[in-house]
Backbone bond lengths (Angstrom), bond angles and torsions (degrees), N, CA, C in turn:
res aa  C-N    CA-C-N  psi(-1)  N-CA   C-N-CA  omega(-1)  CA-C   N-CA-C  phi
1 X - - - 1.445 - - 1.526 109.11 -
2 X 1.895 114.23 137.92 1.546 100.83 -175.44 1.380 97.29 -72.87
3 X 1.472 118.28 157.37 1.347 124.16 164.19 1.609 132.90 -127.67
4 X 1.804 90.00 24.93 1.579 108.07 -178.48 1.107 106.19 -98.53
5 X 1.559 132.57 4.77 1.294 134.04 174.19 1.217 125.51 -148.22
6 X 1.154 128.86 179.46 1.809 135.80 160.30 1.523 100.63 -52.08
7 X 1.649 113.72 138.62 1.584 118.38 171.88 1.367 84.78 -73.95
8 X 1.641 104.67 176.17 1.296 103.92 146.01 1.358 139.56 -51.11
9 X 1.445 120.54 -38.24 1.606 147.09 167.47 1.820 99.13 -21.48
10 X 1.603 84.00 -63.29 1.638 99.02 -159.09 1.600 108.60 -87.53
11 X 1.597 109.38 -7.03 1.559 93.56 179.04 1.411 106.70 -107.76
12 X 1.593 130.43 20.58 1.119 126.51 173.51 1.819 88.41 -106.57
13 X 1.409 125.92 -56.31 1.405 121.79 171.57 1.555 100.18 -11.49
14 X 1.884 109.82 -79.49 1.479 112.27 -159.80 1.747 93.34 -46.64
15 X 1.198 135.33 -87.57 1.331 147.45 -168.19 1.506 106.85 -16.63
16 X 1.398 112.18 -40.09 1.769 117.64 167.73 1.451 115.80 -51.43
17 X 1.786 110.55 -38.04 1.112 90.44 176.06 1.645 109.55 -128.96
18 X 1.304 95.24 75.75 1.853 122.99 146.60 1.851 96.98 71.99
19 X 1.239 118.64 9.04 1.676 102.63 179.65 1.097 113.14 -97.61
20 X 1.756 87.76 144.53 1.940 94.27 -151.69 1.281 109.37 -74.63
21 X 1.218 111.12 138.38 1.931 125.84 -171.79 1.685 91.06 -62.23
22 X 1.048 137.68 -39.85 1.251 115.54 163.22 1.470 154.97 -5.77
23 X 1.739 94.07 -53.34 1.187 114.77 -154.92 2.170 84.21 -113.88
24 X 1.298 104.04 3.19 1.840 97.56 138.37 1.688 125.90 -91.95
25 X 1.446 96.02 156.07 1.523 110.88 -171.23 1.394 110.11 -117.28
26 X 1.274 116.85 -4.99 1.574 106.67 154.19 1.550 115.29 -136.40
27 X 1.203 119.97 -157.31 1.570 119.56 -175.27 1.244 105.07 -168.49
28 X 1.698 105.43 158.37 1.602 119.61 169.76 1.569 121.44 -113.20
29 X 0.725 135.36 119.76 1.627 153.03 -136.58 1.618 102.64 -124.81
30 X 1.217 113.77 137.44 1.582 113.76 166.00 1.810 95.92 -164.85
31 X 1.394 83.77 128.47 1.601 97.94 158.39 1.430 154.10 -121.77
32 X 1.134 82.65 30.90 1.998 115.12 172.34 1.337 109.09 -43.23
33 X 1.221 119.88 -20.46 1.965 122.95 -161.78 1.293 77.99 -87.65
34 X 1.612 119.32 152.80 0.967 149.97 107.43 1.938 99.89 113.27
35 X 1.402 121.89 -123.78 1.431 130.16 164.75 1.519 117.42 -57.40
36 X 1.118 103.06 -43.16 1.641 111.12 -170.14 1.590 124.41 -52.52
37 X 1.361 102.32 -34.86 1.674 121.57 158.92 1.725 101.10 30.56
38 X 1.981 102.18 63.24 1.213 111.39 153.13 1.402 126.24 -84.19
39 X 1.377 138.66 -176.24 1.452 141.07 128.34 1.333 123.47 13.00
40 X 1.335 102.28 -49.57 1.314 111.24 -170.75 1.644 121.49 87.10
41 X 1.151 119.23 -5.95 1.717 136.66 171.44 1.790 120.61 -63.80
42 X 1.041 121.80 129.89 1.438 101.72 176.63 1.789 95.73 -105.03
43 X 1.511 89.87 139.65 1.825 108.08 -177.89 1.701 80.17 -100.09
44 X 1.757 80.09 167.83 1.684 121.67 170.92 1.313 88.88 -66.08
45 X 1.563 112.97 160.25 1.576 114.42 160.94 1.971 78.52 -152.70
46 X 1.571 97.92 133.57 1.600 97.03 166.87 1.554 106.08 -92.11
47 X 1.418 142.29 42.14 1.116 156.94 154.06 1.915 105.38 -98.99
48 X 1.753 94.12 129.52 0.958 118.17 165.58 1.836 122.50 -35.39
49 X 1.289 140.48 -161.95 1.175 137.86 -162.86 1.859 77.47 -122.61
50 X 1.565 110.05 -60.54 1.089 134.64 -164.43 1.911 98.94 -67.25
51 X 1.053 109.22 -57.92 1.983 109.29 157.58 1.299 135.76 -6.14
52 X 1.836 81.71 -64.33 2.008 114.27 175.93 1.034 110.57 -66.97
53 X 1.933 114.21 -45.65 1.538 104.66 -166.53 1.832 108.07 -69.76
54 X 1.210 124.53 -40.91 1.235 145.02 -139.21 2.078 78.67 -73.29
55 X 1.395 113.43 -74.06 1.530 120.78 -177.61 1.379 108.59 -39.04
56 X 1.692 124.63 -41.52 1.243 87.99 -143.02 1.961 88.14 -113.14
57 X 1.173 104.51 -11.76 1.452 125.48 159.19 1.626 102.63 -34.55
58 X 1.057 137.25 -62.57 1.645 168.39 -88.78 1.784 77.92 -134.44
59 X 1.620 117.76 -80.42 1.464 136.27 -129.84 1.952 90.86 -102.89
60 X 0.946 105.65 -48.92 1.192 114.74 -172.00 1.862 127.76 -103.49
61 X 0.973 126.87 63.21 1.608 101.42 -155.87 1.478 109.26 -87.27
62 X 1.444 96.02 149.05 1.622 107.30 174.41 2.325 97.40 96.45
63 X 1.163 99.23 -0.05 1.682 92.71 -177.75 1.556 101.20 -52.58
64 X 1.268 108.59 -64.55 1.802 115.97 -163.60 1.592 113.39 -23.94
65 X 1.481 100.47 -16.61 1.921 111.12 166.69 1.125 125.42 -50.48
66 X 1.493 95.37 -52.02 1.823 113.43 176.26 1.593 123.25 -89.96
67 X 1.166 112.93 5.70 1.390 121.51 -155.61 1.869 99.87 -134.46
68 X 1.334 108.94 138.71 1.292 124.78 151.04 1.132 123.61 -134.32
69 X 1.782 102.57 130.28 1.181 100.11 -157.51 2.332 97.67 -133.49
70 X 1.446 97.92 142.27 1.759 83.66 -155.22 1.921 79.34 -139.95
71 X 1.182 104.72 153.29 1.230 103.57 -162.54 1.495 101.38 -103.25
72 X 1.533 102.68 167.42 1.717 102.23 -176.85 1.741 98.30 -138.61
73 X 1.492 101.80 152.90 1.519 100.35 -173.61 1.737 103.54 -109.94
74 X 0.950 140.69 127.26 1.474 136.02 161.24 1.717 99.57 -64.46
75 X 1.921 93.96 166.05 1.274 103.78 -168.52 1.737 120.63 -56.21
76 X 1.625 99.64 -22.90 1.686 115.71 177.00 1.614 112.11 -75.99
77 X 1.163 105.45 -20.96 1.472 108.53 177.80 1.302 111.64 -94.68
78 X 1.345 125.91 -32.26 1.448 120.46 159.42 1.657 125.77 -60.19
79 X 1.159 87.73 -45.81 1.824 101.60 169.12 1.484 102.19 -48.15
80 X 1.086 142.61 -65.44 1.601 159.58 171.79 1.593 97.04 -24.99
81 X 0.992 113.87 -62.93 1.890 98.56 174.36 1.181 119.03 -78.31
82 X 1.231 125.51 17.58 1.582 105.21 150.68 1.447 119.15 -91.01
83 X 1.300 123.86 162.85 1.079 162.32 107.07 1.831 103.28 11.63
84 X 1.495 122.94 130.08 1.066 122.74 172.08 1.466 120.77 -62.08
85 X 1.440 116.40 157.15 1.659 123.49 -160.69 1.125 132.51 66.90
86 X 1.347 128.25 3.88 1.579 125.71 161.59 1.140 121.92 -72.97
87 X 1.127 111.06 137.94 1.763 131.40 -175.41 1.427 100.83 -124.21
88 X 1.318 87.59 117.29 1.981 104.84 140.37 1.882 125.80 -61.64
89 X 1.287 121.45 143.42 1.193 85.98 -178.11 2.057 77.79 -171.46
90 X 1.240 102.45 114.67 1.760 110.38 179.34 1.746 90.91 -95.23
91 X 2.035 87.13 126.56 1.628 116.26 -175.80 1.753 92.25 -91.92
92 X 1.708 92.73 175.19 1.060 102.78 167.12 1.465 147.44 -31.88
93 X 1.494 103.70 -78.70 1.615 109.05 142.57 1.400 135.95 -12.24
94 X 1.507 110.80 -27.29 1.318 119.82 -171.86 1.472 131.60 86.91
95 X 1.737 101.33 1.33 1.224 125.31 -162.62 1.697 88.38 -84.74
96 X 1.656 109.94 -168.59 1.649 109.06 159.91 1.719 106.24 -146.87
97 X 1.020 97.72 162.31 1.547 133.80 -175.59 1.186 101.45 -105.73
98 X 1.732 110.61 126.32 1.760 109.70 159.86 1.803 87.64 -117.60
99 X 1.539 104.07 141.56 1.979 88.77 175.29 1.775 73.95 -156.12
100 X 1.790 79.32 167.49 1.494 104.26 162.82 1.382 124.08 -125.42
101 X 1.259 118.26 65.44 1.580 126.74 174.02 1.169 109.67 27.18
102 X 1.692 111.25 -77.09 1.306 118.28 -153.18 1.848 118.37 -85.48
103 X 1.483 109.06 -16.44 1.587 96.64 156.93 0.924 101.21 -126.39
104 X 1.458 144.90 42.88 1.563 128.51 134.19 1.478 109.06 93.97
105 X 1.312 121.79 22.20 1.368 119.39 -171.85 1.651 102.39 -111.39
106 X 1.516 122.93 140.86 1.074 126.09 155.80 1.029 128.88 -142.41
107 X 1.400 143.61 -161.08 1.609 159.92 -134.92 1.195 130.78 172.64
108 X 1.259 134.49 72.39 1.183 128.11 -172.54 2.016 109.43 -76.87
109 X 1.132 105.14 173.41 1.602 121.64 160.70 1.472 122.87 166.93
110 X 1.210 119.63 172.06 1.495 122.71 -171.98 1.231 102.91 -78.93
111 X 1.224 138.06 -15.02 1.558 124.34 155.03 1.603 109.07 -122.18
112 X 1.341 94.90 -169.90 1.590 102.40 179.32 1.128 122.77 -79.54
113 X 1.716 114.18 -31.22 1.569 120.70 -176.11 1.723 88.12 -80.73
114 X 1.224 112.22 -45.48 1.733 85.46 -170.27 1.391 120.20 -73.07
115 X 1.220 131.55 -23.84 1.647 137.01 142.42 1.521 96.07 -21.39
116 X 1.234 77.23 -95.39 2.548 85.40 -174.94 1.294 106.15 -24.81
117 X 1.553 130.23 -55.75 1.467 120.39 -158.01 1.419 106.04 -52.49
118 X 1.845 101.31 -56.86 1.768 105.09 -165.81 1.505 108.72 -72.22
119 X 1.227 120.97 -9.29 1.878 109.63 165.42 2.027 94.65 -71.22
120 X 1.022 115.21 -37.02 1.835 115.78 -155.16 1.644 88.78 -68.32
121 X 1.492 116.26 -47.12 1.319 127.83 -178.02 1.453 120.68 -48.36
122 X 1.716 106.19 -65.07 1.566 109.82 159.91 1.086 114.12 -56.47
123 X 0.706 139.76 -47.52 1.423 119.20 175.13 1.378 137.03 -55.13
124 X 1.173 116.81 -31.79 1.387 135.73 169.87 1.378 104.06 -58.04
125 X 1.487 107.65 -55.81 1.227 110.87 -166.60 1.871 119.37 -89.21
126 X 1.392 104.07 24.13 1.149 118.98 175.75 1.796 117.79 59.82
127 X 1.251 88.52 41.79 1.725 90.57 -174.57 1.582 105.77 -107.26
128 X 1.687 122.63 -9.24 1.320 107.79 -170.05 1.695 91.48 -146.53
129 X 1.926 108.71 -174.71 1.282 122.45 176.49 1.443 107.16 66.56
């Protein structure tokens, strides 16, 4: 499983709740729709959402038919929507901690981006800070 970014799982979650695909720095791409009659798998693409459209907008028009394309945030781009004072911080276990000292909120997970996600998550969902 990649673990330099949002799965898909988790980058349609964020998109559920209203954060602008923008402010991701990579994306997942599949072009199974239409002529293209791939696999059907969506790959990593380290191209923007906004990247894809702009190229293929340009070279190709009318693709976005055959194509879905959903954006993914790396762990620096998730970090980016928080809120000032959050720390990363890998515990003993080897696991990690995302917290905010000063109101008592945290996040654990087996990596750092998945730490970050479920603080970005609670929060959204009004469970912390």
């Amino acid at each position: 499983m990649i673990k330099n970014c949002t799965s898909l799982n988790q980058s349609r979650k964020l998109l559920g709740f209203n954060i602008d695909p923008d402010t991701a720095d990579m994306s997942w791409t599949n072009m199974s729709r239409g002529d293209f009659n791939t696999d059907g798998k969506f790959r990593l693409n380290a191209k923007t959402v906004r990247e894809i459209r702009q190229f293929y907008d340009k070279d190709y028009p009318g693709w976005d038919g055959n194509w879905e394309v959903v954006p993914a945030w790396s762990l620096g781009a998730l970090f980016a929507l928080l809120p000032d004072r959050y720390v990363i911080e890998k515990i003993n276990d080897g696991s990690y901690a995302c917290y905010n000292f000063f109101v008592g909120h945290e996040c654990f997970g087996a990596t750092a981006l998945e730490a970050v996600f479920a603080i970005v998550v609670s929060l959204r969902e009004g469970d912390g800070g």
